[in-house]
C-alpha positions as CSV (number, residue, x, y, z in Angstrom):
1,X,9.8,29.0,-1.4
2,X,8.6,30.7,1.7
3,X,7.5,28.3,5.0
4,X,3.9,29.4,4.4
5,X,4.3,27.6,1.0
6,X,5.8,24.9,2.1
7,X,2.9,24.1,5.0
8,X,0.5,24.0,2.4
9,X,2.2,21.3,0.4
10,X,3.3,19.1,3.2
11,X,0.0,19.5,4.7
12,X,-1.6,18.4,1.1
13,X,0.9,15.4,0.6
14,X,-0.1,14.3,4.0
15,X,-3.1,13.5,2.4
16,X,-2.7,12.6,-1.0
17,X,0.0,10.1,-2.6
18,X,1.3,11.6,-5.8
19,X,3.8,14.3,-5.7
20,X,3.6,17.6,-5.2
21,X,6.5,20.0,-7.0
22,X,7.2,23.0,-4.9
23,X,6.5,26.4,-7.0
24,X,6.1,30.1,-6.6
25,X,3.0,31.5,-4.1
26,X,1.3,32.9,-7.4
27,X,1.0,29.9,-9.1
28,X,-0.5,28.0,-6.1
29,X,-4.0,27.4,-6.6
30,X,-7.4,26.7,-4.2
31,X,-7.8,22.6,-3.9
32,X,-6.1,19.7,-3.8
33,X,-7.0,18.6,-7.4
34,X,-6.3,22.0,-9.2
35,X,-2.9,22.0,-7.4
36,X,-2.4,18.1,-8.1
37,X,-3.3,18.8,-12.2
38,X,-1.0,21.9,-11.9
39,X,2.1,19.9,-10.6
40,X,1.7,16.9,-13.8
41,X,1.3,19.8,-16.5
42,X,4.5,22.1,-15.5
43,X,7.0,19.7,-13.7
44,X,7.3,16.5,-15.9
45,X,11.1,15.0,-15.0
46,X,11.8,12.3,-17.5
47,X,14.5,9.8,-15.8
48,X,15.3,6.3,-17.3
49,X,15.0,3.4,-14.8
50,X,18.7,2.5,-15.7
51,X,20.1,5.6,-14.7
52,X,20.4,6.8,-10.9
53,X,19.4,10.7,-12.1
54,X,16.8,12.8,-13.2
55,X,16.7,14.8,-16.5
56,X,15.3,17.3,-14.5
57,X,18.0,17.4,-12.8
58,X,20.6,17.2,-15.1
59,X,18.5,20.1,-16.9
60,X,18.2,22.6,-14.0
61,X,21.0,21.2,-11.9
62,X,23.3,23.5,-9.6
63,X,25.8,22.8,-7.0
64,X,24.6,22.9,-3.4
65,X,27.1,22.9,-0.5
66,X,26.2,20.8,2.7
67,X,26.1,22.1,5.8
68,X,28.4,21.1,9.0
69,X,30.4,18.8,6.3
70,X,34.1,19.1,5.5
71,X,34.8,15.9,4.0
72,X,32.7,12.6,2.9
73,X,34.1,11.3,6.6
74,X,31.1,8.4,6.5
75,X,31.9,4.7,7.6
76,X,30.7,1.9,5.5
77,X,26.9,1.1,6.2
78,X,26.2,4.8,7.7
79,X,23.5,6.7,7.5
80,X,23.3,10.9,7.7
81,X,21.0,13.5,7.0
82,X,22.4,16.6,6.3
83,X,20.7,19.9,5.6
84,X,21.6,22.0,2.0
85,X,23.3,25.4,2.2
86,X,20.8,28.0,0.2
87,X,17.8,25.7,0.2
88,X,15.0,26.3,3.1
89,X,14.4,23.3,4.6
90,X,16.3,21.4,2.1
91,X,18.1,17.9,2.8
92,X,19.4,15.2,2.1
93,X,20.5,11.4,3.4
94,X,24.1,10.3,2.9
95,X,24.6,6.8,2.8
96,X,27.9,4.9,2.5
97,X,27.8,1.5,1.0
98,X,30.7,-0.5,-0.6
99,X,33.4,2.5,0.0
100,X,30.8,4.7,-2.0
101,X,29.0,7.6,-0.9
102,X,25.7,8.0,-2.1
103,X,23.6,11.5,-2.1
104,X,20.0,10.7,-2.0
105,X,16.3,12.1,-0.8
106,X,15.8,12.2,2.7
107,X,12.2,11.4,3.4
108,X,10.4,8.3,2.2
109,X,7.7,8.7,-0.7
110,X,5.3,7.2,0.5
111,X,4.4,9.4,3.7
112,X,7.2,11.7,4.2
113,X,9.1,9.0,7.0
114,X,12.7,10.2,7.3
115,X,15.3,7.3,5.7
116,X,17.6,8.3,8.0
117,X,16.1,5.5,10.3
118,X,15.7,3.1,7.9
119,X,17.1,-0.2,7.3
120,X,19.8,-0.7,5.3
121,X,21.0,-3.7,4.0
122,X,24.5,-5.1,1.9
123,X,23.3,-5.4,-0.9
124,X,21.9,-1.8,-1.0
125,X,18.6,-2.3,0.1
126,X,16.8,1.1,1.8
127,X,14.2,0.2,3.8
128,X,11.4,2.6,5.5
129,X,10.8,2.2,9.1
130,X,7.1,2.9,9.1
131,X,5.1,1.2,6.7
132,X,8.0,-1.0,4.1
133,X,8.5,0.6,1.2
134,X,12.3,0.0,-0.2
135,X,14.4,1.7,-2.5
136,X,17.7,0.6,-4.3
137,X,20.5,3.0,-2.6
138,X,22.4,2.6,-6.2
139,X,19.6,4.0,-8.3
140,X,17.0,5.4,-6.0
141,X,14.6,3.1,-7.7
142,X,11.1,1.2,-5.4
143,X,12.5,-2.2,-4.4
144,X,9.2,-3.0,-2.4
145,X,5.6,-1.3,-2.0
146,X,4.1,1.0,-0.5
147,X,6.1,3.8,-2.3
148,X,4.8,5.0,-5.7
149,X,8.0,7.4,-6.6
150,X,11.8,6.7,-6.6
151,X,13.8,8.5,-4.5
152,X,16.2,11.3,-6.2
153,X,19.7,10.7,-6.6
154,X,22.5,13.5,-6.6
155,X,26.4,13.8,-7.8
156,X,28.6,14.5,-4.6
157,X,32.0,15.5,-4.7
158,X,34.2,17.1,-1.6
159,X,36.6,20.0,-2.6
160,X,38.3,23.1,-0.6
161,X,37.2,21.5,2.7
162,X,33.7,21.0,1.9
163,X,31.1,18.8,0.3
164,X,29.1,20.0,-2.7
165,X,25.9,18.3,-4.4
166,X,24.6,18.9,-7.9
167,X,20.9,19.1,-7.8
168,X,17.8,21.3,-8.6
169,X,16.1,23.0,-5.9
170,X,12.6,21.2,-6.6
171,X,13.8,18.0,-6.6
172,X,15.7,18.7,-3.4
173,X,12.4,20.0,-1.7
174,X,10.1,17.6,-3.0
175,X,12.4,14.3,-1.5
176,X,11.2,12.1,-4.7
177,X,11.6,12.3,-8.8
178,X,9.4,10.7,-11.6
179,X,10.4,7.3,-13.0
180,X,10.1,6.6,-16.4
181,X,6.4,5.7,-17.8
182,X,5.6,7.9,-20.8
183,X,4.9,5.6,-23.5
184,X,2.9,5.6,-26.6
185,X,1.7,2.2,-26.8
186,X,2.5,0.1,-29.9
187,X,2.6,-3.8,-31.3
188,X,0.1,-6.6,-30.7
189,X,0.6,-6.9,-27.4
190,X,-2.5,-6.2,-24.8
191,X,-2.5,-6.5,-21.3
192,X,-5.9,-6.6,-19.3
193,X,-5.9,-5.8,-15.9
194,X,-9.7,-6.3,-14.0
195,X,-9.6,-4.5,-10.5
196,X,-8.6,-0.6,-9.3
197,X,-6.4,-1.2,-6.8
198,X,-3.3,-1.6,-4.7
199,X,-2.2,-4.9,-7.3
200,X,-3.0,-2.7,-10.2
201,X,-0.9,0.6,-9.7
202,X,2.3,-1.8,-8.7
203,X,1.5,-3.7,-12.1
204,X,1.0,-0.6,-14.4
205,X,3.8,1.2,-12.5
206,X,6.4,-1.8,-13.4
207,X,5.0,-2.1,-16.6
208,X,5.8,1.4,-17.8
209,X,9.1,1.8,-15.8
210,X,10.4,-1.3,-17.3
211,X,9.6,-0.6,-20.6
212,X,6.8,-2.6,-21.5
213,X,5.5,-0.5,-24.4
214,X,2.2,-2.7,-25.4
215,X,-1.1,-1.7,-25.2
216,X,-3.0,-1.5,-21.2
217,X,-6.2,-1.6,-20.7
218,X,-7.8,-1.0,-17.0
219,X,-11.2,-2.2,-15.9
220,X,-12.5,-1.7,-12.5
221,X,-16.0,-1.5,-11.2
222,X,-15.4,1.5,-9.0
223,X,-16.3,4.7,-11.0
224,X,-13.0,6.3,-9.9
225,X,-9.3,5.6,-10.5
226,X,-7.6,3.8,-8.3
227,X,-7.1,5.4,-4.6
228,X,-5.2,4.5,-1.2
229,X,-7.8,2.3,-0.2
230,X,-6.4,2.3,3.0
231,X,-7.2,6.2,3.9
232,X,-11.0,5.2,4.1
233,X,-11.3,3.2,7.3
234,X,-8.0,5.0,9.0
235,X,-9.3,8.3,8.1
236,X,-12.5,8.4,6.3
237,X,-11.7,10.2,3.6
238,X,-14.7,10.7,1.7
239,X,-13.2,13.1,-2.0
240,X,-11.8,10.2,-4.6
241,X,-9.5,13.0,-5.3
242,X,-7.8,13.2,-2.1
243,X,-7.3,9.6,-2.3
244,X,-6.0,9.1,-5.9
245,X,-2.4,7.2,-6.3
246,X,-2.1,8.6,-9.8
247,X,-4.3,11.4,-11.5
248,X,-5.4,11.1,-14.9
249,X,-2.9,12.5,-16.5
250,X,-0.4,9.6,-15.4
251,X,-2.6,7.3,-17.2
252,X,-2.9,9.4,-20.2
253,X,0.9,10.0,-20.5
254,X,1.0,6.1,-19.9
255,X,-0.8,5.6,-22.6
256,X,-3.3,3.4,-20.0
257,X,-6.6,3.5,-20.7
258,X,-9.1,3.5,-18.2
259,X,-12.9,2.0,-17.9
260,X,-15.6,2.0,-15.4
261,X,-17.3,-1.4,-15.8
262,X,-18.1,-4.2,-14.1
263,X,-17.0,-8.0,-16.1
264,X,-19.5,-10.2,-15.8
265,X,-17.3,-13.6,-17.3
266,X,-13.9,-14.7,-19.1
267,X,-13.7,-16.7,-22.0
268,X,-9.7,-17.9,-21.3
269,X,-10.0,-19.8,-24.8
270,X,-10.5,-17.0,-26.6
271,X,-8.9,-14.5,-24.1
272,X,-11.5,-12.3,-24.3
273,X,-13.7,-10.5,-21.5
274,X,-17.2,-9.6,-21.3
275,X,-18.7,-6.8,-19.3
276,X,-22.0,-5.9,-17.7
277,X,-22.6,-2.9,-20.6
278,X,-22.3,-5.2,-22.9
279,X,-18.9,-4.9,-24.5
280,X,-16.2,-6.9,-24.5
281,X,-12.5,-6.9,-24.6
282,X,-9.0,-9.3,-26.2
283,X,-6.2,-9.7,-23.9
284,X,-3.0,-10.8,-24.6
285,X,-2.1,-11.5,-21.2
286,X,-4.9,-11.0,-18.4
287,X,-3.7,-9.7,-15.0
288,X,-7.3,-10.2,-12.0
289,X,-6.4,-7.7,-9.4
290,X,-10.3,-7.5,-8.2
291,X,-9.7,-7.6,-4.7
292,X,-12.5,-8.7,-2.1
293,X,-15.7,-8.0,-1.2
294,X,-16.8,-7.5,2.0
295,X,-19.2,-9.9,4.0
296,X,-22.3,-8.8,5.4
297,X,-24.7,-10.5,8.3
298,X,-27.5,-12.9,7.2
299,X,-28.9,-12.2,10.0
300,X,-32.4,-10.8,10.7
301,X,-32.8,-6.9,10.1
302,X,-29.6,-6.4,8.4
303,X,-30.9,-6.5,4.9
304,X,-33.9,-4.8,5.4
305,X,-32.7,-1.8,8.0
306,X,-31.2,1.4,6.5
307,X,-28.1,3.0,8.3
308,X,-26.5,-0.4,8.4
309,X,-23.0,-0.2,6.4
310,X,-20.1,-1.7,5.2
311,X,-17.1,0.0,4.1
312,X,-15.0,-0.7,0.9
313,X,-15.0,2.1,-1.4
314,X,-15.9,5.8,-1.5
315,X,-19.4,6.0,-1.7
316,X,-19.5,3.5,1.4
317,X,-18.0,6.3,3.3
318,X,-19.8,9.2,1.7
319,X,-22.9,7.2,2.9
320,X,-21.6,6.4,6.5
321,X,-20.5,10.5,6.7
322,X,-23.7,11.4,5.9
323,X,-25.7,9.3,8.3
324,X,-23.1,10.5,11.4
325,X,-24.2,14.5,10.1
326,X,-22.7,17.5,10.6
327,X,-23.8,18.0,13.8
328,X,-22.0,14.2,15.0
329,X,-23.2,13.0,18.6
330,X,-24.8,9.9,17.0
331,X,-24.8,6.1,18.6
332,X,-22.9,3.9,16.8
333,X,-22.0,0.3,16.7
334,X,-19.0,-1.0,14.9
335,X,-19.6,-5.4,14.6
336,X,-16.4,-7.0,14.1
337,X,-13.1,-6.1,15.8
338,X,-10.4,-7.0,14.1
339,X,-8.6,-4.0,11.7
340,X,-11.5,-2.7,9.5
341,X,-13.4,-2.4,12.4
342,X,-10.9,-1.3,14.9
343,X,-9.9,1.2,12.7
344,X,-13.1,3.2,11.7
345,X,-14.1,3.0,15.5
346,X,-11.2,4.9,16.2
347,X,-11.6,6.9,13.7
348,X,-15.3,8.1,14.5
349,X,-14.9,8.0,18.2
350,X,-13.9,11.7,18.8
351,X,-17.7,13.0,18.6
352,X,-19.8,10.0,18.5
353,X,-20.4,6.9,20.9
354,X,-18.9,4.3,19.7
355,X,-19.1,0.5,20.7
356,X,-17.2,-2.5,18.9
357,X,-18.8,-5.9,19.6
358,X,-16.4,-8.7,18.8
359,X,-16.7,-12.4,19.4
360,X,-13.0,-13.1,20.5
361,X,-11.5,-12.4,24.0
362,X,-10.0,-9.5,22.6
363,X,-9.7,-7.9,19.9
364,X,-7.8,-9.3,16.8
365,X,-6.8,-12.3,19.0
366,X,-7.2,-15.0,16.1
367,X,-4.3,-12.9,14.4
368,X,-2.0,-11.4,17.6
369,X,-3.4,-13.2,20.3
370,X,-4.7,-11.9,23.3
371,X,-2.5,-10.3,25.4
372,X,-1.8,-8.3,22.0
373,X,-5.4,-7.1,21.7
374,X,-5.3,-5.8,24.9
375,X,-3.4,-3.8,24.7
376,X,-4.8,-2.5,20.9
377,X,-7.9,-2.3,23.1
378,X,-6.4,-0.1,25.8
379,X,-5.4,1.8,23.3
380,X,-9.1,2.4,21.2
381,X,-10.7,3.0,25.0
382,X,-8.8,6.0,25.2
383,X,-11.0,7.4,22.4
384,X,-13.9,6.7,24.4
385,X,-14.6,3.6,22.6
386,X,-16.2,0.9,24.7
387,X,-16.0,-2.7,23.7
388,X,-18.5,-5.3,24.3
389,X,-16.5,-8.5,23.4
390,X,-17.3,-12.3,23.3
391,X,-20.4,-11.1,21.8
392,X,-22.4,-12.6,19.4
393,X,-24.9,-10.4,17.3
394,X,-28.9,-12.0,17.0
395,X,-30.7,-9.0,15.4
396,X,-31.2,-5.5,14.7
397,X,-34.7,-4.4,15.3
398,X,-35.9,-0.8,13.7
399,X,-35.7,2.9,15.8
400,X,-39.0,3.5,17.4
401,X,-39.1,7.1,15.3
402,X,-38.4,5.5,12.1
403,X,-39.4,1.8,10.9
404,X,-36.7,1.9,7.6
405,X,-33.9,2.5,9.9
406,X,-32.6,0.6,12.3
407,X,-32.4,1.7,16.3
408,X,-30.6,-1.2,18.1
409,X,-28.5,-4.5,17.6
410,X,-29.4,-7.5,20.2
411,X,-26.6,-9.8,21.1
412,X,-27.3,-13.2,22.0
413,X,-26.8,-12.8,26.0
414,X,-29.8,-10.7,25.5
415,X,-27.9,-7.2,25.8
416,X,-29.4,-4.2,23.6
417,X,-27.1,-1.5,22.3
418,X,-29.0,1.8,20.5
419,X,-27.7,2.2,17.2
420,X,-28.3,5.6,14.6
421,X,-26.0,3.5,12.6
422,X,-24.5,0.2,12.3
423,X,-20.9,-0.5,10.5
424,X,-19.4,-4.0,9.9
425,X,-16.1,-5.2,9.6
426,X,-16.2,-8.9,10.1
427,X,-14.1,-9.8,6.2
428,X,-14.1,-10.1,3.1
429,X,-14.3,-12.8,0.4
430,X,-12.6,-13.0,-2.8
431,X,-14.4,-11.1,-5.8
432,X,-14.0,-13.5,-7.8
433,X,-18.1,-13.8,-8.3
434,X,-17.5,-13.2,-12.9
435,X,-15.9,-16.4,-12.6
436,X,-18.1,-18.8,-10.5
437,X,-19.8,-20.1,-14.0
438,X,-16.4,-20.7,-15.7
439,X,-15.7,-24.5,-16.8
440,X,-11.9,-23.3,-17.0
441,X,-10.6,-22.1,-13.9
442,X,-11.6,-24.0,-10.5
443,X,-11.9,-21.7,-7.2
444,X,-10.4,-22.8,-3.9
445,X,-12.9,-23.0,-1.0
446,X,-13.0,-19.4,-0.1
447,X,-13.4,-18.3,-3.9
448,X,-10.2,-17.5,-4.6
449,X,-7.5,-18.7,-7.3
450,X,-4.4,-20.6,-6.3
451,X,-1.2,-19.6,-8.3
452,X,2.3,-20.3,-8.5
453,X,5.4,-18.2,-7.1
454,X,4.8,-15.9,-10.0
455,X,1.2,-15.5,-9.4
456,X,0.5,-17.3,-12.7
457,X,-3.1,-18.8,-12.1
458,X,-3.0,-22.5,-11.8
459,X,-4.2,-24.7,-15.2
460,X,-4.3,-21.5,-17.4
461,X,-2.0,-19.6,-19.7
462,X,-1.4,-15.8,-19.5
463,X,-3.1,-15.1,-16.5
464,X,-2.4,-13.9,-13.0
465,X,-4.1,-13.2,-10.0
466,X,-2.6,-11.0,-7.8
467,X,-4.4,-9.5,-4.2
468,X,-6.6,-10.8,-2.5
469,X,-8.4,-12.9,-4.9
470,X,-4.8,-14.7,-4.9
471,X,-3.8,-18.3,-2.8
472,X,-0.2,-18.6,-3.4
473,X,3.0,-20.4,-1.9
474,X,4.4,-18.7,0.8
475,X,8.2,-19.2,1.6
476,X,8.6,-16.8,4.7
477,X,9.9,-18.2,8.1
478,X,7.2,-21.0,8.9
479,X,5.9,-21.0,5.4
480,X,7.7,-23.8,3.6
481,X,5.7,-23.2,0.4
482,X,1.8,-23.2,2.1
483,X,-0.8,-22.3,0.2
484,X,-2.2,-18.7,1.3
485,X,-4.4,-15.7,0.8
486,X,-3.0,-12.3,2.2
487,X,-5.4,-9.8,2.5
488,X,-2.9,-6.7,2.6
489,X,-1.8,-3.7,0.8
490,X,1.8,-4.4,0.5
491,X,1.2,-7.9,-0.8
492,X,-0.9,-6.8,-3.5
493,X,0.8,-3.7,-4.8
494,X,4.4,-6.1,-4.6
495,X,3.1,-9.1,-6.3
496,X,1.6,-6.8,-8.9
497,X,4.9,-5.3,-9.5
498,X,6.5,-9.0,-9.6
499,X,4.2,-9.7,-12.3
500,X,4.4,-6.1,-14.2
501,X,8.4,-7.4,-14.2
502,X,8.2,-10.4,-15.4
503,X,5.8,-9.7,-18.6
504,X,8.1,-6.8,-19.7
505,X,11.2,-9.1,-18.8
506,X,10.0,-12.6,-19.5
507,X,13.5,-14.0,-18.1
508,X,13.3,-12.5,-14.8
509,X,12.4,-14.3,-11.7
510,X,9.5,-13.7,-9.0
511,X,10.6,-10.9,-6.6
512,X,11.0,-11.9,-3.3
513,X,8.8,-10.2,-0.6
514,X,8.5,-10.7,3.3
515,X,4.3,-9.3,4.0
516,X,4.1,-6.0,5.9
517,X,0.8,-4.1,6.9
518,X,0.5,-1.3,9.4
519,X,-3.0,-0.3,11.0
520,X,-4.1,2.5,12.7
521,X,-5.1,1.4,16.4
522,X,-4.5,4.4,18.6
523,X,-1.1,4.1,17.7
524,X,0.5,3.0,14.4
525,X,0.9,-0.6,14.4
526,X,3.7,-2.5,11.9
527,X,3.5,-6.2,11.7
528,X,5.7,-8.0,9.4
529,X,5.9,-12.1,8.6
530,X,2.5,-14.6,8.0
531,X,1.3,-17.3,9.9
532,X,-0.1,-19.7,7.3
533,X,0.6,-22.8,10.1
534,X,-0.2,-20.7,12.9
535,X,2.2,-19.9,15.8
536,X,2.2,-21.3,19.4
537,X,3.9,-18.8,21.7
538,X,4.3,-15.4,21.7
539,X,7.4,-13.5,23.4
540,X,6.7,-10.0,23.9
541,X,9.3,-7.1,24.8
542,X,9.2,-3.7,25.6
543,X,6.3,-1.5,27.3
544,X,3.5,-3.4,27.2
545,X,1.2,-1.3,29.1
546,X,2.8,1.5,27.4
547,X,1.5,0.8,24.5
548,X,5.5,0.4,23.3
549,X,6.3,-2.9,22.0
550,X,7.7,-5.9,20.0
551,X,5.9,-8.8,19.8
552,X,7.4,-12.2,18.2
553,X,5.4,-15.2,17.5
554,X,7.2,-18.3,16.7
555,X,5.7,-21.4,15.7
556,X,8.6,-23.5,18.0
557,X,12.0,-21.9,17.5
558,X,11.3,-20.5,14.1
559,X,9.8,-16.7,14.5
560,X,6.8,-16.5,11.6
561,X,5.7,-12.5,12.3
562,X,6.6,-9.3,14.3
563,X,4.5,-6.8,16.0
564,X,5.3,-3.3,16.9
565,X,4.5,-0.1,18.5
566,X,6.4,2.8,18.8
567,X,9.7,1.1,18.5
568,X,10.8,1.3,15.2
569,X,12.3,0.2,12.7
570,X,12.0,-2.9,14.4
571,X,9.9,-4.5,11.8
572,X,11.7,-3.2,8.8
573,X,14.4,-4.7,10.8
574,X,12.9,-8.0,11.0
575,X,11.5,-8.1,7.5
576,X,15.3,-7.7,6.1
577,X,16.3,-10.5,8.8
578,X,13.7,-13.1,7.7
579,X,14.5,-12.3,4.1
580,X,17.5,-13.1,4.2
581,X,16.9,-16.1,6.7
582,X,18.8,-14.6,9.7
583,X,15.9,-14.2,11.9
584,X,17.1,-15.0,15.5
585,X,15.0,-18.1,17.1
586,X,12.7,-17.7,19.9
587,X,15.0,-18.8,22.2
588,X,17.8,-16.4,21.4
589,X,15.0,-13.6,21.8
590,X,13.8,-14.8,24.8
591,X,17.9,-14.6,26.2
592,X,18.1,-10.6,25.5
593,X,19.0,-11.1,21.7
594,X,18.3,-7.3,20.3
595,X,17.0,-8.0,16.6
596,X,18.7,-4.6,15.6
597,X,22.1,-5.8,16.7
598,X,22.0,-8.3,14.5
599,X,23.8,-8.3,11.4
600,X,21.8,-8.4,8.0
601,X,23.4,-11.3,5.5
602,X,23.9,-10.1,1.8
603,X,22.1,-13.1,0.0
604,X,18.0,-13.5,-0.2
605,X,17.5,-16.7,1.4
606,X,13.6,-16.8,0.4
């Protein structure tokens, strides 16, 4: 493939999650979804979960020498990423574990990160240092969201002074290989699943890979399939397509079918579900992934005003792109700093005012505290965006050159900002609204359904609730078994791949997970760990005023989360450590303890 080639598809896979296959300049086509289509139709590797290799690449395979290699000279626990002779811009990461060298994909598959400074752990864990997502160094397989696709795995052998992999040269480019999930779906069996996103695809994806060959069925109110939700404040990506985790024909190959609806109630008795077009739907086992819905102000003009948004799917941002224009300049007030907010203001602030009013100190001080926000502040202002905070909204009052739309938000200390458009980001509740009538489930106080380890919902059989509709047990540093709701990405897409296991292996045992999330804030934020009991000091390291960073907040010796910027993999780091329950105490920290110095046990303590 020629390097014009190849910037095309890194810059599309930049954008998109599924893979891209490299190909010849003649078969490239215009737009992301003909190329996407293109990729499913002619490169299909089949690969069985159990096996550490690709059909493809058995198939197609050649030997490749590496270059700058004489003999497999690695140390146990060692990491390398050597380029492949013959290949343009071909790699691939070494890794020697247990006296065993293994020959794998060098970049992450989630967002391209290079492994090479990941975490590895004993027990042949391969962690990413950006945003999580784990692989098994054995098999290549995902150990832990965000990643969607295993990593590759290649036969290495050393002879005549060199060192030789047996690959294909697609697979080799592309840093990633298809798991397992055709299926024709057969038997009684009949899994539900209400909800499009992150807690779905992990389900459907475990599901399939682990051989789960019963019927699916998919019901989610948005009219699209399910997309990286997380694009649309960070980057406000407005095409469903751009944003899909799996095209259509994943699902079709999947044998998963797909429907636009909204369910209006559950009848558990009779396992059946009802939805607002009037048709309803048997289940087997029923899996409620419907996420959360976001809160808006009851406060005076904000139902009646036009131009005043929230932001939650794609037509929320096709409807905040439109009333910022082509021609961009416009006022705009984001209410609510903490990430949704945070993150769209940044997002929007390169050619439009922006202000974020917040009520705290600083921003996201309830979850980091303040001297944290600060510095996420700091950052933001360098965009331009200014930040009115300990400030509570009273009104928006219409523009003076159009009554339907609204033209300022008051504050209560009697300040007036001009608004073209108003965005808010102050939560979301569970969506749990189809179930408020039910006689058989009870809701905790915030709406949502508390669940066991395995996400099993409490009093009913067959059902799990997974995202953030969920209240579960947490057993990370601090947790000792709380009862909490985690609004993140990771948390969803892992416990609905806990759940996808455990109804295709009904022996298995909950995964184990540690929470990650990552935010864009100027800079890219990771934050690993949960504070379901709070914490009560925070001991922060590194280049504060830098914007460089690791924060730890303990909740007395015992450190509950990590914060950082532009030191990874610190957090990968410290999500393996607290895992595993080796996480030094605040008081070693505070003595000069360096968390990547510290050895990583073998056995899960969570």
């Amino acid at each position: 493939m020629t390097a014009v080639i190849q910037g095309i598809v890194t810059n599309l896979h930049q954008t998109t999650s599924f893979s891209l296959m490299p190909t010849r300049l003649s078969q490239i086509s215009s737009g992301l979804r003909t190329l996407s289509l293109w990729q499913h139709r002619v490169y299909k590797p089949q690969h069985i979960r159990t096996s550490p290799f690709s059909t493809a690449s058995k198939i197609m395979a050649q030997e490749y020498k590496l270059k700058g290699l004489s003999a497999l000279d690695l140390k146990n626990g060692e990491k390398r990423e050597v380029e492949v002779e013959g290949i343009e811009e071909g790699k691939v990461l070494l890794v020697k574990l247990d006296d065993k060298t293994h020959a794998m994909s060098s970049k992450c598959t989630h967002f391209g990160a290079p492994m090479k400074n990941g975490v590895l752990t004993p027990d042949g864990r391969l962690t990413c240092a950006w945003h999580g997502a784990c692989f098994k160094v054995a098999t290549g397989d995902v150990e832990d969201a965000p990643a969607l696709d295993p990593l590759a795995k290649f036969d290495i052998t050393e002879k005549s002074g060199a060192v030789y992999i047996k690959g294909d040269e697609a697979t080799i480019k592309a840093s990633r290989r298809s798991a397992n999930h055709k299926c024709t779906a057969k038997g009684q069996e009949k899994i539900l699943i209400v909800g499009g996103g992150s807690g779905t695809i992990g389900a459907l994806q475990e599901l399939r890979e682990q051989g789960f060959s019963g019927k699916i069925t998919v019901i989610s109110r948005e009219p699209y399939l399910p997309i990286d939700r997380t694009k649309l404040s960070k980057a406000l990506i407005a095409d469903p397509s751009k944003l899909l985790l799996r095209p259509q024909e994943w699902y079709d190959s999947a044998s998963i079918e797909t429907v636009s609806d909204d369910v209006s109630s559950v009848d558990f008795a009779s396992k059946t579900v009802s939805t607002a077009s009037g048709k309803s739907y048997t289940y087997t086992k029923l899996i409620l992934a419907t996420g959360g819905t976001p809160k808006a102000l009851p406060l005076p003009g904000f139902k009646e005003l036009n131009n005043i948004f929230l932001l939650r799917t794609v037509p929320d941002v096709q409807a905040i792109l439109s009333a910022v224009g082509e021609k961009k300049g416009k006022k705009i007030v984001v209410i609510g700093s903490s990430f949704i907010g945070m993150e769209v203001a940044n997002a929007l602030a390169k050619e439009n005012s922006v202000t974020v009013v917040g009520m705290e100190k600083a921003p996201l001080e309830r979850v980091m505290g303040a001297d944290v926000g600060t510095i996420f502040q700091t950052m933001i202002e360098k965009s331009g965006v200014k930040f009115h905070m300990e400030g509570g909204v009273d009104k928006a009052t219409p523009s003076s050159s159009d009554s339907k739309s609204v033209g300022a938000i008051h504050l209560q200390d009697g300040t007036e900002l001009p608004a073209d458009l108003v965005i808010c980001g102050v939560g979301v509740a569970p969506a749990t609204e189809f179930l408020q009538s039910s006689k058989e489930v009870s809701l905790e106080k915030d709406g949502s359904l508390k669940c066991n380890e395995s996400f099993e919902v409490a009093g009913l059989k067959d059902v799990y609730a997974i995202g953030d509709i969920a209240t579960y047990p947490y057993h990370g540093p601090g947790g000792n078994g709380s009862l909490t709701r985690i609004e993140h990405w990771n948390v969803a897409q892992n416990a609905g791949r806990s759940v996808g296991l455990q109804i295709a292996n009904p022996t298995s045992k909950p995964v184990p997970f540690i929470p990650i999330f990552w935010s864009a804030l100027g800079s890219q934020l990771r934050y690993c760990g949960n504070t379901p009991n709070g914490w009560d000091e925070l001991v922060l390291k590194g280049e504060p005023k830098e914007g460089k960073f690791a924060a730890y907040y303990a909740k007395g010796e015992t450190v509950v989360a990590v914060a950082s910027m532009m030191m990874d993999p610190i957090m990968s780091q410290c999500a393996e450590l607290m895992r595993r329950g080796n996480m030094p105490s605040k008081s070693e920290l505070k003595n000069g303890v360096n968390v990547l110095e510290v050895g990583l046990p073998a056995a899960v303590k969570i």
